[in-house]
Every structure is written in structure tokens, then in C-alpha cells.
N, C-alpha and C positions, 0 to 999 in steps of 0.2 A: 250501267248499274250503279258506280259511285257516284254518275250524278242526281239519281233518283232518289240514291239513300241521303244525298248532298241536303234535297231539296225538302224531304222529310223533316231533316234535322231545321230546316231552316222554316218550316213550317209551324213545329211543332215550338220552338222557340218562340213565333208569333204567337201563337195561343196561348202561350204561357205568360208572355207578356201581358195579353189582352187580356187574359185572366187576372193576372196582377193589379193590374191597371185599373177593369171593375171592381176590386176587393177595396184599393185605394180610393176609388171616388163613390163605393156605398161606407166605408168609416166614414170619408171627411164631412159625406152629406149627414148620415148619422151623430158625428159630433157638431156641425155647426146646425144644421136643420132648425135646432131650436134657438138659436144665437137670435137668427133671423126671426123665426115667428115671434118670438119672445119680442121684437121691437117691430114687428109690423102692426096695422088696427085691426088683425082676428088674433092675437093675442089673449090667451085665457091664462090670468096671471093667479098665482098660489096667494097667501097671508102670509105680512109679518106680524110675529107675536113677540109680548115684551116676557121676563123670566117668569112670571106666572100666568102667562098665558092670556091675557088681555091684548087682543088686536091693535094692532098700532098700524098698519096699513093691510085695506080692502080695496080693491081695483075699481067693486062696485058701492062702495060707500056713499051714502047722502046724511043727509044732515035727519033728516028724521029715520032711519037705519040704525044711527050710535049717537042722536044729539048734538045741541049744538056744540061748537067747537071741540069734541070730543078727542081731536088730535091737533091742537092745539098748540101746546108745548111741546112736540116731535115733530113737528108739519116742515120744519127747515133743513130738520136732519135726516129723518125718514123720509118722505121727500113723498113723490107721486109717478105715474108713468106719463105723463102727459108732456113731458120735453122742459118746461121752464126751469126747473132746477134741476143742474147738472151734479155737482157735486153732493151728495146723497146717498142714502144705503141701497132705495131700492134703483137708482139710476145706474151706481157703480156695479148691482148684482142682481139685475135686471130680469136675466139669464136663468137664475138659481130659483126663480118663481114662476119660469115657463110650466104650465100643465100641459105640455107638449110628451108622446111617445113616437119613437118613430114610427112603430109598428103598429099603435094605433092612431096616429094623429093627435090632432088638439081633444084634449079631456074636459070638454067645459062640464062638465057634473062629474063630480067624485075624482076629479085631480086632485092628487093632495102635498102640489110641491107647498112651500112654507120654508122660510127664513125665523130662528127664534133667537132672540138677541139677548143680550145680557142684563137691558135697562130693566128699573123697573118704574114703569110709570104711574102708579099712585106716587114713588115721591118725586119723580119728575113733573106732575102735575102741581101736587105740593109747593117746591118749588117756585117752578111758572109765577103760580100765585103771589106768593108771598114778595114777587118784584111789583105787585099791585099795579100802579100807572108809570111805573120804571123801564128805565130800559139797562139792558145789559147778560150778563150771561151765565152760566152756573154749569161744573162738571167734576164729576166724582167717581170714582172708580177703586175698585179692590188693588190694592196695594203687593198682594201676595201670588193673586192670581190673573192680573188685567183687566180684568171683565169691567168694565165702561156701566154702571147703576144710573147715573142723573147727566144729562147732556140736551141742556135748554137755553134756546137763544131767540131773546127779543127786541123786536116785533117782531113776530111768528104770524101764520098762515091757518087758516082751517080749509085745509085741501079739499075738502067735500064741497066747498062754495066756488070752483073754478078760479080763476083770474081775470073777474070783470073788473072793471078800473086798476088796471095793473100798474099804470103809469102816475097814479096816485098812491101807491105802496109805500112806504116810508125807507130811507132807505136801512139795507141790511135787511126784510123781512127774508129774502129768499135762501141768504146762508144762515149757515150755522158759525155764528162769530166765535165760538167756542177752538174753531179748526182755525183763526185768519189772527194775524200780527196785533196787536196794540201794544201803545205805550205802558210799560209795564212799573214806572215809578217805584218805590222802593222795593217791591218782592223783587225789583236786581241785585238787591245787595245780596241775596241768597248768591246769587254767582260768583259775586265778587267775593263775598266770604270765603267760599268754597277753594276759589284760586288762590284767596292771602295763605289760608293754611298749607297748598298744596308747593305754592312757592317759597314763603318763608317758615311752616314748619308752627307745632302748637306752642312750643317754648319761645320762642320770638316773637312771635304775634301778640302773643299775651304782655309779653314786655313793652309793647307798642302801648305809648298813649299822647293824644292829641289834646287839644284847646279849642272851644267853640265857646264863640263870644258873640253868636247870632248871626253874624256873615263873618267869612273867609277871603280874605284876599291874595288869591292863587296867584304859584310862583308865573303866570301868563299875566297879571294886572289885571285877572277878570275877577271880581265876586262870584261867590259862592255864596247861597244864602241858605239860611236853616229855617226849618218850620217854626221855630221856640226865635223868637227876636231875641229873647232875654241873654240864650244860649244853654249849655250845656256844662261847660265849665271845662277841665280835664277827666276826660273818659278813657277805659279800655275797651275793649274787640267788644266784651258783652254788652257790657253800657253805650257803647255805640248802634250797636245791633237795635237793642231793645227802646232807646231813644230816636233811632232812626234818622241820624243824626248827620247831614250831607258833608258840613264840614270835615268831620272826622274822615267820613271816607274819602272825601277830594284832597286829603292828608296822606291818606296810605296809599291814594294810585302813584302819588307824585315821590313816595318814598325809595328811596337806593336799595332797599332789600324788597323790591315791589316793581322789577324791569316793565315794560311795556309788553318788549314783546314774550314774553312768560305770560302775562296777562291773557295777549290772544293766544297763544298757544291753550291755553286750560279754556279758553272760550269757543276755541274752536273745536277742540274734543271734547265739550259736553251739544257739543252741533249748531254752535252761529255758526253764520257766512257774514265773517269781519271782511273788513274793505270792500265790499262791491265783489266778494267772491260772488260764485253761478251763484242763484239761488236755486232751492230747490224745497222737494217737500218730501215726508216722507206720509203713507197712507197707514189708513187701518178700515181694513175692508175694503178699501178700493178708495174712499174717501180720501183728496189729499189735504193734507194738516200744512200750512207752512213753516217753515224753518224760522227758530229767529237768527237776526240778522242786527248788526251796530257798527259802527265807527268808528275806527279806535286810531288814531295816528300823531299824537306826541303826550305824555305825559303833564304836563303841564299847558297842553291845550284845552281850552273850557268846554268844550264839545267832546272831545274824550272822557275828562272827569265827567260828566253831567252823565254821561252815555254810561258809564261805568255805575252811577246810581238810580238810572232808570229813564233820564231824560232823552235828551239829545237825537241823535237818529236812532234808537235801542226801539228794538219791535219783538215782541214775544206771543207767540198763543197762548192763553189760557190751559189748552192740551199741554203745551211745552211745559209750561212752569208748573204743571200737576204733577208732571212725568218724573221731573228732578228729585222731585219730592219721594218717589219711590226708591231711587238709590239712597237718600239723605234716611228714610225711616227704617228700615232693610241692610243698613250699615254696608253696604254690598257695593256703590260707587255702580251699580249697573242700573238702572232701569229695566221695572217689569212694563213689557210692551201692552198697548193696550189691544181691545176686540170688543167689536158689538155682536160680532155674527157668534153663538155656542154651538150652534149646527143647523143642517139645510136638510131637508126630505126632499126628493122626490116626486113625479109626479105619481109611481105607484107606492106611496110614504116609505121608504126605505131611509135610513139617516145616516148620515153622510159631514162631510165636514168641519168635524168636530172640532171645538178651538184646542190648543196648545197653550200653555202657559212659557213666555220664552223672553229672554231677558238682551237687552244689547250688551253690546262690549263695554268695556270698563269707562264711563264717562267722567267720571274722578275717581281719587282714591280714595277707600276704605274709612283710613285714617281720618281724612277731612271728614268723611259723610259722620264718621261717629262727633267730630268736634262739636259741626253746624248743627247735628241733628239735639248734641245736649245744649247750645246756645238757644235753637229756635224753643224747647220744651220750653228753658226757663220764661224765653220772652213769654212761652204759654201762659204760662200762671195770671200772667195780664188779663186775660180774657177769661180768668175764672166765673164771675158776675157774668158777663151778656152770652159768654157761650158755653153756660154752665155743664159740669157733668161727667167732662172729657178731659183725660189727659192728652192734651193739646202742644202741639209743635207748630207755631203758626209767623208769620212776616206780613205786615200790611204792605199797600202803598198806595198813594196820593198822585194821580199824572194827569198832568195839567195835557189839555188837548187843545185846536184850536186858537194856538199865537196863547193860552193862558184864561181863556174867557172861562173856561168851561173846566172842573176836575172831575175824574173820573176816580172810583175808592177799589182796590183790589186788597183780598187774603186770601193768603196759598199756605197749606198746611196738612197737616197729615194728625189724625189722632192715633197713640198706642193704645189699640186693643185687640187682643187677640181674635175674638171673635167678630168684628164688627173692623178690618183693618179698612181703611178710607181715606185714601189722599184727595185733595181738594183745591180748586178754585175758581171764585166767584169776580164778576168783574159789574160794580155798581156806577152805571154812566153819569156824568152830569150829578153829581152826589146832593151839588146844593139844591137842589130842587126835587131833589128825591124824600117821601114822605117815607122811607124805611134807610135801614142802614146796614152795610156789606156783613156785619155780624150777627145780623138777624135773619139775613138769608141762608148764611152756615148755620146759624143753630137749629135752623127750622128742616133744612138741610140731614142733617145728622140726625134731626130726632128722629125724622120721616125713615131714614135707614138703617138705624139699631132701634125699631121697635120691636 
């Protein structure tokens, strides 16, 4: 009898398991099922839409469907399901636009998964434009709430025309340079500013004042040269700022109240990877952004100073240096993070995914962010005439690419306004041969998004 009852118990345990065990393998088919369809070729893929509802990616799009190049200026970032660009909105959330149910299969009519993103593309088109036969890149984003408005990077793609002569593509058409390193030329000095006040404090910095006589020759016997031959003469923190003035700063790296390694410290917590740290990246939407990254190893070494003003081995994204700009306007030393995705339906339209507004940990302090943010205004007022309208907080820079052949023109800035909050920047490649110039792209910029 106890072994009968033995074998019951041992029976019924089986079934329980086996019972378990199918509940577990109809979720995990149920949660991946559509993983899979979503990147097989019967895949019936939902719309991305931009914040007013203008299609920015169709699975079945042709050129005579929405015109030519009509995704155009999104084609790098929004991307396609077709496999050649990997990094992307709709590659990284591929998934989020299956028209897939389990219970009733693929929905190819009246699925209504959809992806709606924060851009808005009349003025990311605008934009585009406005780099005319340029190349280079442009991104702009809400200050208060993250939400990502203009994100265009050329040569760009019109995905509706496949990838015939791919290997004649110029290069960079396939990313979005917006998310990848460049040389970032003076808008470093925002960093380094950022670090003088956080190491020596507003009442000593401002005590600080240097000599430029057109070149500099650093306590290493390397020159330092200024953009101005003439020089600058004896300047403070602001008139160094606002003159942009190399000597000056390859003056303060090398100063006693100005340690090195204080320097990376503040560089490393607003998120380079100094010395050959891992690199890494962080994402937005899945998209990954890379890290900047520079070289920093003796104070009076000319490749540290140079690094420290933009040159040298210094790599920054254009994402990166908008992002700062959000703690510097915000007085807050946190950055508001950014998002394209505002939310995802379903493929029976349910809404789902809603963005969060959410900010990092403290990348400098407070203090500093209010300093840099009343320096960078004043250098504003510069740009009353070309980028009229706006009270403006902005930093150029000048970075030579190419051994020096070729400059590249970057501004990174932020306008105060309440209604229209907008941090920014534009990166204009190869400037001398460019028939427009980096402040006409912001102005055009900003009109397009506080109209």
C-alpha cells in the first residue's frame, strides 16, 4: 500500500513538473516568437513616426510611395530592416515593430505595431538642407525633457533605393556621425573650463591671468600656437573663453593650482576614458553613442596641453558635447538623458513604452555649471548678428583633421528659453570649402524649432 501511495506521489509530481515545464516553454515561445519573426523575411514590420506623425520609416516604402529622397536626412539613423546598418532605431528595436500575435500570427493588414519618436522632421529636413553640398552633422534636443528634435548626418542614404553600388558610398554614409568621436577643437575648452573652476574654485580662477603673444612656448619647449598671430595680450578666464585663446589655456593646464591628475579626475566624471581606459559607450534606444576619450599624461607635455584644448588624441561625439550642455543650462551638473523612442503600440495599438524623463548622476558641480553657463552667455552676445534672436550660450571650435590639411568648424550651445529649451551641436566638415558656415546651420536650426 505505501508503495502505491509512494508511486502516486511520485507520479503526480511528474505531471506537475510537466505541467510546469509546458507553461514555461508556451511564455518563453510567446515572449521570443516575435523576436524571431520580427527578423526573419515574413516579417510584417509596423511604422516609425516622427512627433507629428510624418512617417520616417515604412518596411514597404518606394520612391514613388513618399518621393524622392523623402527619408533622406533619417536614412543613417532610422535606418532600414535590411541588415546593412547596424546601429539604428529601427535595427536596435526591430522587435517593437513586429505585427506579430501569438494567438493570431503575423498581422500583415491592420497590425498596428509603430515606434513614434521624438524628431521632428520638417526641421530635421530643414537642416539636412541647409549643409547644401557640405558634409557634417547636426543634433538638438530638449534640454528639460531629453527628447532628441534634429539628428542628421551627412552623406546620408534614401533607403527606398536599396544599396546598389554600395561600395562607391562615400564614406560615413551608413552612420550617424552624430552618435561616433571627432576631433572636438575648442568646444573642449567647455571641459576644461568646467574642471578649472571645480579644482581651483571661482575666486581664483578669475585671479588667474595669462600672456599670449601669438605662440606660447611651453614649460616642455614645444610651441603653442594661437589662432590670432598678433595674440591676445593679458587676458582672464572670460576673455580667454571668449577669444579662444590656446595659449591661455596651455597656461592653466601647466599651472600649480591646476594638478593633472584633478584634471582627469573631473574628466573622468563627466565620462572620458583617459589613458587607454576600456572604452565604452553608452545607448539611447539601443543606439550606441561612443564615449569620449583623450590623453592626458604630464602637464607640460604638448599632447596633454593640445588634448586639454581640443586637439591632440581628444575624441568627443557631438551627442557627448550637447549632453554637457544640459547640466551647464539646467545649473544642475547632471545631464538630462536623452530618447528618440516617446512610445511603442503594439500590434493590437495598445501604448506602451512611454519615455521617462531622467537625468545622470552629478557630472560636475552645480557651482561650476552656473559659472561656465554665465561665461558661455556672455561669449553669447558674439553671435547676436548671425544667430540672431536668441539668448544664446554657445563655444566654437576649429579642429584641424587630417595631419592639418583639412578643418573641421564645430558650436555647441544651449539657448535660454523657456518655451523652446534647446541644446545643440553642429559639426561643419572641411569648412574651407564649404559654401555655408556652422552658424548658419544653428540659426536655421533654431528657427526651424521655435517657430
Amino acid at each position: 500500500m505505501k508503495s502505491i501511495k509512494r508511486s502516486l506521489r511520485l507520479v503526480s509530481v511528474l505531471i506537475l513538473a510537466f505541467i510546469a515545464g509546458m507553461i514555461m516553454l508556451v511564455l518563453k515561445i510567446q515572449r521570443e516568437a516575435g523576436f524571431y519573426i520580427s527578423h526573419s523575411d515574413n516579417a510584417e514590420l509596423g511604422l516609425v513616426y516622427d512627433r507629428n506623425g510624418d512617417v520616417l520609416f515604412d518596411s514597404d516604402a518606394t520612391p514613388d510611395k513618399y518621393g524622392d529622397n523623402y527619408f533622406i536626412d533619417v536614412g543613417n539613423l532610422i535606418g532600414d530592416a535590411k541588415g546593412q546598418m547596424t546601429n539604428t532605431l529601427v535595427a536596435k528595436n526591430i522587435e517593437k515593430l513586429n505585427n506579430y500575435s501569438f494567438s493570431m500570427g503575423l498581422v500583415p493588414k491592420g497590425g498596428k505595431s509603430s515606434i513614434h519618436t521624438s524628431l521632428d522632421h520638417y526641421a530635421n529636413r530643414i537642416v539636412y538642407d541647409s549643409f547644401g553640398d557640405s558634409e557634417g552633422c547636426a543634433v538638438a534636443y530638449d534640454y528639460k525633457t531629453g527628447e532628441i528634435l534634429v539628428c542628421t548626418s551627412l552623406p546620408s542614404l534614401d533607403v527606398t533605393k536599396g544599396y546598389s553600388g554600395i561600395a562607391d558610398f562615400e564614406t560615413g554614409t551608413l552612420i550617424s556621425k552624430v552618435m561616433y568621436g571627432t576631433v572636438p577643437g575648442s568646444t573642449q575648452k567647455v571641459s576644461t573650463l568646467l574642471s578649472a573652476f571645480q579644482i581651483m574654485g571661482k575666486d581664483k580662477l578669475f585671479s588667474k591671468s595669462y600672456t599670449c603673444e601669438g605662440v606660447y612656448m611651453n614649460k616642455g619647449g614645444n610651441k603653442i600656437d594661437c589662432h590670432n598671430s598678433y595674440g591676445h595680450g593679458t587676458q582672464n578666464i572670460q576673455q580667454a573663453f571668449q577669444n579662444s585663446c590656446n595659449p591661455f589655456f596651455a597656461q592653466l593646464v601647466e599651472d600649480d593650482d591646476m594638478p593633472l591628475e584633478e584634471i582627469i579626475k573631473c574628466y573622468e566624471k563627466m565620462g572620458y576614458a583617459v589613458n587607454d581606459d576600456e572604452e565604452k559607450y553608452f545607448d539611447i534606444n539601443g543606439i550606441k553613442c561612443e564615449r569620449a576619450s583623450t590623453t592626458l599624461t604630464d602637464s607640460y607635455d604638448f599632447n596633454t596641453q593640445w588634448g586639454c584644448i581640443g586637439q591632440g588624441k581628444t575624441l568627443v561625439s557631438p551627442m557627448q558635447l550637447m549632453l554637457w550642455q544640459s547640466g551647464i543650462v539646467n545649473e544642475t551638473g547632471k545631464m538630462t538623458m536623452p530618447y528618440l523612442i516617446k512610445y511603442t503600440t503594439n500590434v493590437d495599438g495598445e501604448i506602451g513604452d512611454w519615455a521617462d524623463t531622467s537625468f545622470s548622476e552629478e557630472v560636475f558641480t552645480p557651482e561650476s555649471a552656473v559659472e561656465v553657463k554665465n561665461i558661455m552667455l556672455e561669449n553669447g552676445k558674439n553671435y547676436s548678428e548671425s544667430i540672431s534672436g536668441y539668448t544664446l550660450g554657445i563655444k566654437s571650435g576649429t579642429a584641424q583633421i587630417k595631419d592639418g590639411e583639412e578643418e573641421n568648424s564645430l558650436l555647441v550651445g544651449f539657448i535660454e528659453n523657456e518655451r523652446h529649451p534647446i541644446a545643440f551641436c553642429v559639426l561643419l566638415e572641411n569648412k574651407e570649402n564649404s559654401a555655408t558656415r556652422s552658424e548658419n546651420i544653428v540659426k536655421t536650426m533654431l528657427d526651424a524649432l521655435c517657430k
